[in-house]
C-alpha positions in Angstrom: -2.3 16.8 16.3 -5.6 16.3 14.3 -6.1 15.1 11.0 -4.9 18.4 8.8 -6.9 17.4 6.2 -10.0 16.5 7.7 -10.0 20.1 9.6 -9.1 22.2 6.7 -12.8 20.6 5.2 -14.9 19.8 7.9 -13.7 21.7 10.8 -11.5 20.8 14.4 -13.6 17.2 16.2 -13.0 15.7 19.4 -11.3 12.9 19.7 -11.6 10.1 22.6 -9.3 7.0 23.7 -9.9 4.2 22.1 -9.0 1.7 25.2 -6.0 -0.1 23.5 -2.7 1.0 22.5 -0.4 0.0 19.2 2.5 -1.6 19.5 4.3 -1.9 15.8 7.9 -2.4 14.5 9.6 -3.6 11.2 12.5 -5.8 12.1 14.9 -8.4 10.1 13.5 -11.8 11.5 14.9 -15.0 9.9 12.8 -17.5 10.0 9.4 -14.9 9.2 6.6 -16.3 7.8 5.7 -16.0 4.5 2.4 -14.8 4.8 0.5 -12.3 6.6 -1.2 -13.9 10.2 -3.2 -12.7 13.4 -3.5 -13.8 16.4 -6.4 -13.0 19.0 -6.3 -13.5 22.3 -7.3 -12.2 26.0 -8.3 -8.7 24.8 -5.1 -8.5 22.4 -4.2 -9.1 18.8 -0.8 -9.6 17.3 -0.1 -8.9 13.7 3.0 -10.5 11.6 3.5 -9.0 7.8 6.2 -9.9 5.7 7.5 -7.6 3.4 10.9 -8.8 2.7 12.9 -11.9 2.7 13.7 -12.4 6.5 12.1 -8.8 7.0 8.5 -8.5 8.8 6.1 -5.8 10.0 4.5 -6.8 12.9 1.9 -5.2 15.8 0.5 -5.8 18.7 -2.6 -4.1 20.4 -3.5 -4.2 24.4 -5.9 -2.2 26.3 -4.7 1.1 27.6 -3.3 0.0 30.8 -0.6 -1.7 29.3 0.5 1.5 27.5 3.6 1.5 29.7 5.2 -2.2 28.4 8.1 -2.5 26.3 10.4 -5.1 25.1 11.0 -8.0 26.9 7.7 -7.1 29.3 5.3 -7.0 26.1 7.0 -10.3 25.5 5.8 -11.4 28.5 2.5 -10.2 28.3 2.5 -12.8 24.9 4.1 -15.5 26.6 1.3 -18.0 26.2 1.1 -16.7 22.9 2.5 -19.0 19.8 6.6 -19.2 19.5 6.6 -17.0 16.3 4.6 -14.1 18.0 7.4 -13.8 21.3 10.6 -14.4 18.5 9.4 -11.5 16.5 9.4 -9.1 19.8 12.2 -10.6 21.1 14.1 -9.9 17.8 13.0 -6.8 18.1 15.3 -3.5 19.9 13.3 -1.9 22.2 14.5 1.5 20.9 12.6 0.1 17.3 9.2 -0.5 19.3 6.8 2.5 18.3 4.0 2.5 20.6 1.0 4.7 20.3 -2.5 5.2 22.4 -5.2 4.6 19.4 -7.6 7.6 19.2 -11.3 7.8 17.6 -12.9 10.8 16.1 -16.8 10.9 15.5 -17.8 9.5 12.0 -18.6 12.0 9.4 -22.0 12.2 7.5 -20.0 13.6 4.5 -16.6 12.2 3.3 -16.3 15.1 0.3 -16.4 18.7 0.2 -15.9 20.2 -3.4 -13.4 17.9 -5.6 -11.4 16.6 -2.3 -12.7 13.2 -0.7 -11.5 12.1 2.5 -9.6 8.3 1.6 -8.6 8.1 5.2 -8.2 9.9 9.1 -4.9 9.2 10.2 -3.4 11.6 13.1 0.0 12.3 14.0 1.0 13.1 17.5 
């Protein structure tokens, strides 16, 4: 489903794949680090954000054709990857894994119409 938002002010756009999917959880992890890091790597990128005492956020984007890995295979895809990136998946349930295919929309010209400015284009599936 489209942006309702951005519809309701500038009208339905076509959207395209983006080439890379999202892999993203939030997951008690002892041993987190205490700051935000990335890693990049091979076409991919892996996120880690703590928000909590032994609590982080943490994401992973691959191209496309990896849209099918989970769990212990997306470990495996970051095996050569530093220890903290595969003990964060691997503390991870697979069932707590949201993966999505990232999407882009054309850019606008315009961000406003009238007294309502467009902050951001997230879509919902």
């Amino acid at each position: 489903m489209a942006s309702v938002v951005r519809e309701a002010l500038f009208g339905p756009s076509v959207v395209s794949d983006a080439g890379f999917a999202a892999w993203r959880a939030v997951v008690a992890f002892p041993g987190s680090p205490r700051e935000a890091a990335m890693y990049w790597g091979h076409g991919s990128r892996f996120g880690l954000m703590p928000l909590a005492d032994g609590v982080v956020n943490w994401y992973a984007s691959l191209p496309t054709s990896a849209a099918s890995e989970a769990g212990s295979q997306l470990a495996r895809h970051f095996e050569d990857w530093p220890p903290v990136v595969r003990a964060a998946i691997n503390a991870t349930p697979p069932s707590d894994i949201r993966v999505d295919r990232i999407q882009v929309s054309p850019t606008l010209p315009l961000w406003s119409r009238g007294c309502v400015t467009l902050l951001g284009d997230a879509r919902t599936q």
